[in-house]
C-alpha positions, 0 to 999 in steps of 0.5 A, a space after each residue: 089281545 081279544 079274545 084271550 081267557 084269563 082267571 082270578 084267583 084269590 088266596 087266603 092265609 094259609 098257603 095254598 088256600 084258594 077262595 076264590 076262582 073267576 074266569 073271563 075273556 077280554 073284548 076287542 080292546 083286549 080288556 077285561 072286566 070280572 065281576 067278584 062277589 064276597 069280600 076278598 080285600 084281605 085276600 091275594 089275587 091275581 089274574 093268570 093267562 088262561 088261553 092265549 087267542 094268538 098262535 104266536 104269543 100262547 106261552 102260558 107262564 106256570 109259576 107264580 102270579 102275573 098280575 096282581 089286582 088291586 083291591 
């Protein structure tokens, strides 16, 4: 889906504890690519639909994480 915005997040140990917050939007293949500075490899991150660029698939989910990233 081109177009859509999307963030990274990443938590550290203590519950809650955002560290890092990136926001991109994917190209015309509906991918994206997030540069991410400092060393999160021992942190959990995920990527979450931000804004959907479809009128008919712009439900955006609220709990938990969609998609995790490996590091």
């Amino acid at each position: 889906m081109p177009g859509a915005k999307v963030k990274l997040e990443c938590k550290g140990e203590e519950a809650g504890n955002i560290t890092y917050t990136q926001e991109g939007e994917t190209n015309e293949s509906g991918q994206y690519r997030l540069k991410v500075e400092g060393d999160h490899a021992d942190e959990e991150c995920g990527i979450t639909l931000v804004k959907s660029s479809r009128a008919d698939c712009d439900e955006i989910p609220d709990e938990g994480w969609r998609a995790s990233h490996p590091h």
